[in-house]
N, CA, C and O atoms as a GROMACS GRO file, in nm:
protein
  424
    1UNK      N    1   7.217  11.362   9.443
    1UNK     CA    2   7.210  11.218   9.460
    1UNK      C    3   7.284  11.154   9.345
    1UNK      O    4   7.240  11.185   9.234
    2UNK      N    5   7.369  11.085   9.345
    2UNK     CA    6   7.424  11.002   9.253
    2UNK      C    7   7.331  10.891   9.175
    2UNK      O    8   7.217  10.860   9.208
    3UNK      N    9   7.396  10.845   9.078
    3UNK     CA   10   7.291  10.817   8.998
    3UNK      C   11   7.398  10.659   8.947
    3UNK      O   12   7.521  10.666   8.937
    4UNK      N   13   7.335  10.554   8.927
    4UNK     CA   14   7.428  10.439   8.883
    4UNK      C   15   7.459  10.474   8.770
    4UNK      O   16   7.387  10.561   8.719
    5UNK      N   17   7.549  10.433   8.708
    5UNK     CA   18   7.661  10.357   8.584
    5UNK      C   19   7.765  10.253   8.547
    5UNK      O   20   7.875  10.275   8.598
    6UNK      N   21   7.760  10.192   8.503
    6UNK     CA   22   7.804  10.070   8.447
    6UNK      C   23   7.959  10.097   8.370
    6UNK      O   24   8.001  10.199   8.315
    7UNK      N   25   8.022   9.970   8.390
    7UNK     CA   26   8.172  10.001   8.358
    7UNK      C   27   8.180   9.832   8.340
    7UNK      O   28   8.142   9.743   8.417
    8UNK      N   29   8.222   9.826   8.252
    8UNK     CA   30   8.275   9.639   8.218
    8UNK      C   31   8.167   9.576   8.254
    8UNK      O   32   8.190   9.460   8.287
    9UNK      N   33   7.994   9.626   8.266
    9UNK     CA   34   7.878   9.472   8.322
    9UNK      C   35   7.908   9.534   8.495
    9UNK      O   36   7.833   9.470   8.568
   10UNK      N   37   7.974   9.614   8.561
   10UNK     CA   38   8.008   9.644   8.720
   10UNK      C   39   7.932   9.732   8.715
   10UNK      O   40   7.959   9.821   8.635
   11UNK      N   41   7.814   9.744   8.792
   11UNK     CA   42   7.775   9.862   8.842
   11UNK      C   43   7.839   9.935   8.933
   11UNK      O   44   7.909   9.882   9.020
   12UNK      N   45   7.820  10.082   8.922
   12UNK     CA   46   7.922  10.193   9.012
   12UNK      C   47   7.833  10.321   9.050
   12UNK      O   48   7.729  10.332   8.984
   13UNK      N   49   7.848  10.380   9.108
   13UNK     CA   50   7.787  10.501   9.168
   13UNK      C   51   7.829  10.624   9.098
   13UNK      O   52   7.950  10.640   9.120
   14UNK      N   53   7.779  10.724   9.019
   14UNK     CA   54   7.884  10.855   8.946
   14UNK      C   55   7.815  10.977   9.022
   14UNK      O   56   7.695  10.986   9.047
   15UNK      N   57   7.902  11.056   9.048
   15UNK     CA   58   7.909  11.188   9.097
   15UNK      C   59   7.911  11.300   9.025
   15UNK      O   60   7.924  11.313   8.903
   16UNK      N   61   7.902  11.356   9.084
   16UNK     CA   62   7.952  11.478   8.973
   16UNK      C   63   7.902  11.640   9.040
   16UNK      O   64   7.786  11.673   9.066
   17UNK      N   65   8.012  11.717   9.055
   17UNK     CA   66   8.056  11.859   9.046
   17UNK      C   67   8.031  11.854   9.239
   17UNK      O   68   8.094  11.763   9.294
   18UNK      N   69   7.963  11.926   9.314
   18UNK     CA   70   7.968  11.887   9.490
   18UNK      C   71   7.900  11.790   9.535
   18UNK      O   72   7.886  11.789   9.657
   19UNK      N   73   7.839  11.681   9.456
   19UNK     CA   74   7.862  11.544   9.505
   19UNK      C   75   7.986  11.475   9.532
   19UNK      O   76   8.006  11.404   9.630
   20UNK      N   77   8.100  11.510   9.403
   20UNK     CA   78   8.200  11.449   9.388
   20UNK      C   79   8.308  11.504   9.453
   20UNK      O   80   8.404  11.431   9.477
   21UNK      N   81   8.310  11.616   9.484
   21UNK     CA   82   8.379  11.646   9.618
   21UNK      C   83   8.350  11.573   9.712
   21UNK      O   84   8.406  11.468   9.746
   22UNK      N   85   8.236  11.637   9.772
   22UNK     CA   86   8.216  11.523   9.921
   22UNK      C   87   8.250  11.378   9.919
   22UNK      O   88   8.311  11.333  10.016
   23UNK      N   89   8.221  11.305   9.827
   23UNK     CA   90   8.219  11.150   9.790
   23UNK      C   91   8.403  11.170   9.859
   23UNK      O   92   8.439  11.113   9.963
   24UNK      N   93   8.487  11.251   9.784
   24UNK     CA   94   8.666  11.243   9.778
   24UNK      C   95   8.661  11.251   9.911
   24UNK      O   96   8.702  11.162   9.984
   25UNK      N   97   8.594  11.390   9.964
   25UNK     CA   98   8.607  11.398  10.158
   25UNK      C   99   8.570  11.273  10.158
   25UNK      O  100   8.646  11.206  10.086
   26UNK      N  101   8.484  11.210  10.209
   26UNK     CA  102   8.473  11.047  10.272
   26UNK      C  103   8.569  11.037  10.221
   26UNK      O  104   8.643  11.134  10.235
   27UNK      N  105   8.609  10.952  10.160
   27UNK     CA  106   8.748  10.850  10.107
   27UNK      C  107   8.863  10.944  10.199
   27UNK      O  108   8.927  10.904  10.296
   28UNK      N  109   8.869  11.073  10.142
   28UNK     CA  110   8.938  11.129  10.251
   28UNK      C  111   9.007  11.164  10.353
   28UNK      O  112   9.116  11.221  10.355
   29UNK      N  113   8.908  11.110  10.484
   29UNK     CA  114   8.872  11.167  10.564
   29UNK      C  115   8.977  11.131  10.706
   29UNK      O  116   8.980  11.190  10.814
   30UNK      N  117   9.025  11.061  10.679
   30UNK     CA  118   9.176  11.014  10.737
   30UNK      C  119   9.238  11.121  10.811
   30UNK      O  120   9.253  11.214  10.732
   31UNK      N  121   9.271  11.146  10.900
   31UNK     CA  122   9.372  11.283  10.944
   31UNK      C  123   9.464  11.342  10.858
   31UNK      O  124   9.447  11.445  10.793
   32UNK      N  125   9.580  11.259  10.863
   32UNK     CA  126   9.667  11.253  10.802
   32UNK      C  127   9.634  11.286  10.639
   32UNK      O  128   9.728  11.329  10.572
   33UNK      N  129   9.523  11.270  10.584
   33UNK     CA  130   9.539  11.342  10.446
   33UNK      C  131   9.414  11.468  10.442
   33UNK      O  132   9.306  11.478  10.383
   34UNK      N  133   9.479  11.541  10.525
   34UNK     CA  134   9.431  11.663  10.509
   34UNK      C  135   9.479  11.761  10.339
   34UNK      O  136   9.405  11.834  10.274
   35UNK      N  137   9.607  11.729  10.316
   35UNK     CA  138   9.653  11.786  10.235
   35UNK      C  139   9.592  11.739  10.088
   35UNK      O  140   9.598  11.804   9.984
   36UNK      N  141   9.543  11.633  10.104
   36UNK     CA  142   9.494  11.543   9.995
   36UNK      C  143   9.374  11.587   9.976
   36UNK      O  144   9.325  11.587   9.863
   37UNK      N  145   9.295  11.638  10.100
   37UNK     CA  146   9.165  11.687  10.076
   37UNK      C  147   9.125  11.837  10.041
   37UNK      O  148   9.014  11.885  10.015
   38UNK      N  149   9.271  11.904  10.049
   38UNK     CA  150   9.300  12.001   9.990
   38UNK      C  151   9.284  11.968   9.833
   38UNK      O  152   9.175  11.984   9.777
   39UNK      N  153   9.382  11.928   9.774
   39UNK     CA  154   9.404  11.902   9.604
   39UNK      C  155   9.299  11.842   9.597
   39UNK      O  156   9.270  11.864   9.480
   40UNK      N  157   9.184  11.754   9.656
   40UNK     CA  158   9.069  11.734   9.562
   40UNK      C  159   8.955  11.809   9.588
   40UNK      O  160   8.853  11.802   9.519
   41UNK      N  161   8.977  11.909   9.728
   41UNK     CA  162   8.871  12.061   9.652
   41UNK      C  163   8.923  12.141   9.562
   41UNK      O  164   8.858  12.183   9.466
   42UNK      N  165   9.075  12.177   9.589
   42UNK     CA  166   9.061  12.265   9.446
   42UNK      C  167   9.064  12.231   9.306
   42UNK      O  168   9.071  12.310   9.212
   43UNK      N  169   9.056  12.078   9.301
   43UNK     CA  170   9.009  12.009   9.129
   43UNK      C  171   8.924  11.986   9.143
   43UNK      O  172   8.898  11.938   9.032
   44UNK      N  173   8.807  11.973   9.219
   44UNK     CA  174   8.669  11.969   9.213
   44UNK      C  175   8.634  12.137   9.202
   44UNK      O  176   8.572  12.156   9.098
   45UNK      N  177   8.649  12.227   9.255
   45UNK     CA  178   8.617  12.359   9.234
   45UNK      C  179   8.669  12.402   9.131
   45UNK      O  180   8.589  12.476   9.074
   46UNK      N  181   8.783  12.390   9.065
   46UNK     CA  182   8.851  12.374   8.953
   46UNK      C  183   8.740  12.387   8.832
   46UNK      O  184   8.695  12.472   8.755
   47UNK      N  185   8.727  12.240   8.866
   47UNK     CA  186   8.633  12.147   8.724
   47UNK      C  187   8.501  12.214   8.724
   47UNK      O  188   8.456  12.266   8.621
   48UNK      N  189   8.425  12.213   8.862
   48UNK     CA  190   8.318  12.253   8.846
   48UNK      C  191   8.218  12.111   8.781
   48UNK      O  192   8.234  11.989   8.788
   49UNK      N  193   8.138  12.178   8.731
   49UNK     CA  194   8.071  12.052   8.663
   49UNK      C  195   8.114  12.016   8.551
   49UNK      O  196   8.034  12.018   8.458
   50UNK      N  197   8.244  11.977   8.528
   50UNK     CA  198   8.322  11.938   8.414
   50UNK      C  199   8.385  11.786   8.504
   50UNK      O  200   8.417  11.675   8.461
   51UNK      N  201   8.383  11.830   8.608
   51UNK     CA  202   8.472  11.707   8.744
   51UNK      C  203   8.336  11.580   8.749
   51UNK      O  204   8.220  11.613   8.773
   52UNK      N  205   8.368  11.468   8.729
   52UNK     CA  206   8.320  11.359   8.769
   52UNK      C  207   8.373  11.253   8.854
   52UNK      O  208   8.495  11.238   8.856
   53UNK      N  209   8.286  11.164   8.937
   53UNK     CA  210   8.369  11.073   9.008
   53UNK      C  211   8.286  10.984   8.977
   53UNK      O  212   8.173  11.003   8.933
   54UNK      N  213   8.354  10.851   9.005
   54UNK     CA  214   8.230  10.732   8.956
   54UNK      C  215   8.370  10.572   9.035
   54UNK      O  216   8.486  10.533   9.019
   55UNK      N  217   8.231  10.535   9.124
   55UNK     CA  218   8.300  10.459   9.260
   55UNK      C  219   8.257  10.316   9.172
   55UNK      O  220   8.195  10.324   9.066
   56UNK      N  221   8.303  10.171   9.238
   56UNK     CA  222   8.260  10.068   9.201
   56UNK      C  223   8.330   9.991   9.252
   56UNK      O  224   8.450   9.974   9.231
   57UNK      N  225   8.199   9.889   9.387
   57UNK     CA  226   8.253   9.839   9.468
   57UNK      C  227   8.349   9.668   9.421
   57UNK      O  228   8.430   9.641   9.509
   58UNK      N  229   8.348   9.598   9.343
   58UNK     CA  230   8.411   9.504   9.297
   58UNK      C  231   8.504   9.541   9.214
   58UNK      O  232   8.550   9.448   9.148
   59UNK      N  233   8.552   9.656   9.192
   59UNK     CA  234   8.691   9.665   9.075
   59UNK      C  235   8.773   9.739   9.196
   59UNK      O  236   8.739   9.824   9.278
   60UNK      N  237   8.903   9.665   9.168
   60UNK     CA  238   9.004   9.733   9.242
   60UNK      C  239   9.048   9.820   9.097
   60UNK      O  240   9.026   9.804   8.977
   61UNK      N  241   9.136   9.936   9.196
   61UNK     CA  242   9.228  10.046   9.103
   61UNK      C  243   9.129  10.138   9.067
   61UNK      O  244   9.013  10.150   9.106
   62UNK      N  245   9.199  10.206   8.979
   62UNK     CA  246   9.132  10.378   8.928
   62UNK      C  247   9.214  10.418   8.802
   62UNK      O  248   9.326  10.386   8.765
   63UNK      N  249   9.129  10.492   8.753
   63UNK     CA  250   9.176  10.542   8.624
   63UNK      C  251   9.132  10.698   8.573
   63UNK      O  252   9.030  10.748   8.621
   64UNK      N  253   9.194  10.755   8.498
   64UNK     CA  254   9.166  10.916   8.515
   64UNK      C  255   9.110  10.879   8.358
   64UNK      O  256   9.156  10.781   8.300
   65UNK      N  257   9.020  10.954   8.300
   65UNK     CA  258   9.004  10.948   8.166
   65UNK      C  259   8.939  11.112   8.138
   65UNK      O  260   8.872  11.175   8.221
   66UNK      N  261   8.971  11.153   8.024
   66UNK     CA  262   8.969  11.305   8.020
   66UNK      C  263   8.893  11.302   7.866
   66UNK      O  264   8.923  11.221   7.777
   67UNK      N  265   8.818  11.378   7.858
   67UNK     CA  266   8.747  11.396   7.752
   67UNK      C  267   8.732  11.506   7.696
   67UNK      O  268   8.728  11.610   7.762
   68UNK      N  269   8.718  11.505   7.521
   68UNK     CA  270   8.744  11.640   7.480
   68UNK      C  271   8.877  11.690   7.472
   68UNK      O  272   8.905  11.806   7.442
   69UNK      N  273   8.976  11.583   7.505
   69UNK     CA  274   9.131  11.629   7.500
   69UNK      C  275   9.167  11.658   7.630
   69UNK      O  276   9.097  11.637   7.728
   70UNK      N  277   9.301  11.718   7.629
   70UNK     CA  278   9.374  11.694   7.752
   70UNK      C  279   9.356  11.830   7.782
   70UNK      O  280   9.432  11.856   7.876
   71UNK      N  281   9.282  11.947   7.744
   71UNK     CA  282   9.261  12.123   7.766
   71UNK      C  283   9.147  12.110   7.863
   71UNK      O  284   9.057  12.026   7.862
   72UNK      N  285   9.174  12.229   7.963
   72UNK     CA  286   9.097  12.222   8.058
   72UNK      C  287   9.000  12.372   7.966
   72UNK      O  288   9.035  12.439   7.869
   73UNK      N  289   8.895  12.375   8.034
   73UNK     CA  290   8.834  12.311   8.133
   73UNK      C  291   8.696  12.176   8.040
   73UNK      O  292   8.574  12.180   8.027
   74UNK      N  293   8.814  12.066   7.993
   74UNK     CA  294   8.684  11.951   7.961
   74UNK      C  295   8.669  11.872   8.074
   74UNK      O  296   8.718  11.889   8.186
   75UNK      N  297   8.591  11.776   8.028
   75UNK     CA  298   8.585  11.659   8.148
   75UNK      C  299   8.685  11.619   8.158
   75UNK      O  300   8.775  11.597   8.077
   76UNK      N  301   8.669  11.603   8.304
   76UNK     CA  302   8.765  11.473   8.373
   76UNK      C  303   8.689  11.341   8.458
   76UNK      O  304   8.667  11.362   8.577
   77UNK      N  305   8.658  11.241   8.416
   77UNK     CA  306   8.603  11.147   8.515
   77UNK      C  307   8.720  11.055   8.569
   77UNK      O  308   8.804  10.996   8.502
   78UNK      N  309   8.706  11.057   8.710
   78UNK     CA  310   8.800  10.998   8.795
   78UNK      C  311   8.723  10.848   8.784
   78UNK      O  312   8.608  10.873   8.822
   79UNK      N  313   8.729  10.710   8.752
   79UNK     CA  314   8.708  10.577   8.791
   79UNK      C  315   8.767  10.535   8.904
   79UNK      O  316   8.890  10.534   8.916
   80UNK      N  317   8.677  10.494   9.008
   80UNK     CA  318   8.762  10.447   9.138
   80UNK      C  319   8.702  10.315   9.151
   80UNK      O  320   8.581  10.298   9.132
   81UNK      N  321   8.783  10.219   9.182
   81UNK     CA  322   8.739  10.094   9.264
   81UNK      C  323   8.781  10.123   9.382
   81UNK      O  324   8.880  10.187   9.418
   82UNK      N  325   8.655  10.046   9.473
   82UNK     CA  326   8.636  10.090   9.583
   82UNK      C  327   8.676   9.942   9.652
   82UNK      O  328   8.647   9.930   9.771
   83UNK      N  329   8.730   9.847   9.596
   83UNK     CA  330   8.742   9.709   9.678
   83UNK      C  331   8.914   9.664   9.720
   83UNK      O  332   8.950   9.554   9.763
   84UNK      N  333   8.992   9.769   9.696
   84UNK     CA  334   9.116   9.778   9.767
   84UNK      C  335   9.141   9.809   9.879
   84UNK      O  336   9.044   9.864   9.931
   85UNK      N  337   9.275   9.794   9.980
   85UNK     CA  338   9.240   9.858  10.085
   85UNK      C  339   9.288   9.966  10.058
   85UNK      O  340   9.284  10.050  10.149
   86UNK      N  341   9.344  10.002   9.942
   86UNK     CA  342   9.445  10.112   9.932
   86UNK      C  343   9.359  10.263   9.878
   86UNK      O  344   9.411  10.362   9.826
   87UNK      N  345   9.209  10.239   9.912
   87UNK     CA  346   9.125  10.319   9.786
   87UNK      C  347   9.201  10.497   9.800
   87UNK      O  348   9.217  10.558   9.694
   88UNK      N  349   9.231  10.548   9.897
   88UNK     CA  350   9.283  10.631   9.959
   88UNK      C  351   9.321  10.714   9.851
   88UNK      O  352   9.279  10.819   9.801
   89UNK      N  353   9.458  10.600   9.821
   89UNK     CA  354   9.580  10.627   9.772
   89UNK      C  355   9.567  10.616   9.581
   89UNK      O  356   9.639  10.669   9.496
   90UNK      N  357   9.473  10.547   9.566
   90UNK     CA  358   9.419  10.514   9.450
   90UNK      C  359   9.366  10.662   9.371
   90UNK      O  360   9.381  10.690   9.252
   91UNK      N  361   9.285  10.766   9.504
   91UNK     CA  362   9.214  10.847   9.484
   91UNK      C  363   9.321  10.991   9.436
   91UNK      O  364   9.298  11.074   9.349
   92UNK      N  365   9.428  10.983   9.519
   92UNK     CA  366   9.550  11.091   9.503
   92UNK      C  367   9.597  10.988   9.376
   92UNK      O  368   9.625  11.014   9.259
   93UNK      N  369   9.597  10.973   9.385
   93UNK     CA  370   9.712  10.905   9.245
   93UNK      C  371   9.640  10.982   9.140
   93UNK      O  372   9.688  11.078   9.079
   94UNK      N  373   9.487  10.917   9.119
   94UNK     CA  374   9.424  11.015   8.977
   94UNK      C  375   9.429  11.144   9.017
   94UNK      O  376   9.446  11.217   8.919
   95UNK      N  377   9.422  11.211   9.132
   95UNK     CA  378   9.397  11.351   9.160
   95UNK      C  379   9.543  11.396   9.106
   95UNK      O  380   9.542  11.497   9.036
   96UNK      N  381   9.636  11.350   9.125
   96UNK     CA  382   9.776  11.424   9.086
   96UNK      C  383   9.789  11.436   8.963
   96UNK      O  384   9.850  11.536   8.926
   97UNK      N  385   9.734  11.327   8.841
   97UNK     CA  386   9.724  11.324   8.722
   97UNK      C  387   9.669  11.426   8.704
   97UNK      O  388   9.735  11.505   8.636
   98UNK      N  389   9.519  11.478   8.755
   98UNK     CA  390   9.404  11.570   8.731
   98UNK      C  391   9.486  11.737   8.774
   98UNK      O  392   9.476  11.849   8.723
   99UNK      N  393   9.567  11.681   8.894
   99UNK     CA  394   9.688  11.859   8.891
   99UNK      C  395   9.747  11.858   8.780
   99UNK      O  396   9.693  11.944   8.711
  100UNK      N  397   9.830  11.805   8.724
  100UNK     CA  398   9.879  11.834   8.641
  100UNK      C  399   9.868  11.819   8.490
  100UNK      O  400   9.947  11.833   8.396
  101UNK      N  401   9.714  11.777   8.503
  101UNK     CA  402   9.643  11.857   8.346
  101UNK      C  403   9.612  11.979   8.390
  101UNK      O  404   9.632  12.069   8.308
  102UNK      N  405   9.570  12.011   8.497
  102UNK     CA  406   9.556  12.152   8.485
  102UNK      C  407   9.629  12.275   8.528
  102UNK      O  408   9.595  12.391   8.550
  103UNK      N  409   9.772  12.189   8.534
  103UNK     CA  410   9.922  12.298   8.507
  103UNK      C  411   9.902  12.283   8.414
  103UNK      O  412   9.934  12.396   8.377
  104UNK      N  413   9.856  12.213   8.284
  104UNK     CA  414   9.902  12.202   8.135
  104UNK      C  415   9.980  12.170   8.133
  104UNK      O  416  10.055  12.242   8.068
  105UNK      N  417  10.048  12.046   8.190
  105UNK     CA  418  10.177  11.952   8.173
  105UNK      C  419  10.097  11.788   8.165
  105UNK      O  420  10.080  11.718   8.265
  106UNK      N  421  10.058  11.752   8.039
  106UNK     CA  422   9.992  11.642   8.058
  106UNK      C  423  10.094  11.575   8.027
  106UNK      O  424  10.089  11.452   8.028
   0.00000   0.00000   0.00000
């Protein structure tokens, strides 16, 4: 069960390790980004419980923030606003960041 957290006074919903997978399936769940739901199981299986997600319905955009440095395997919490229409695309955008910390090409 997700649990609230706060970001700027915004409350948001945070995930974490196969919550935060599934949460990415929904957002997901589109046909067409099958491939997308590929790259965010294998950075959620990846991370393990190092992977966080954390939704929030009044902020548009997203932000990747990595903790402990840019070496895997630390945290990664994905920030998503959920009040775009674009949340989709918002969600691959940090996920591609999150591939390629863990090529080790930050």
């Amino acid at each position: 069960m997700s649990e609230k957290i706060l970001l700027n006074g915004q409350e948001g919903d945070l995930f974490a390790d196969q919550e935060a997978i599934q949460k990415m399936m929904e957002i997901l769940s589109a046909p067409q980004l099958s491939g997308c739901r590929d790259l965010a199981q294998d950075i959620g299986t990846f991370l393990g419980d190092h992977f966080l997600l954390s939704t929030y319905p009044t902020i548009a955009g997203a932000t990747i923030v990595v903790y402990n440095g840019c070496h895997y395997p630390e945290h990664i919490h994905i920030r998503l606003g959920t009040k775009p229409r674009r949340v989709a695309e918002s969600l691959v955008h940090e996920l591609l960041h999150a591939e390629l910390l863990r090529l080790v090409l930050p």
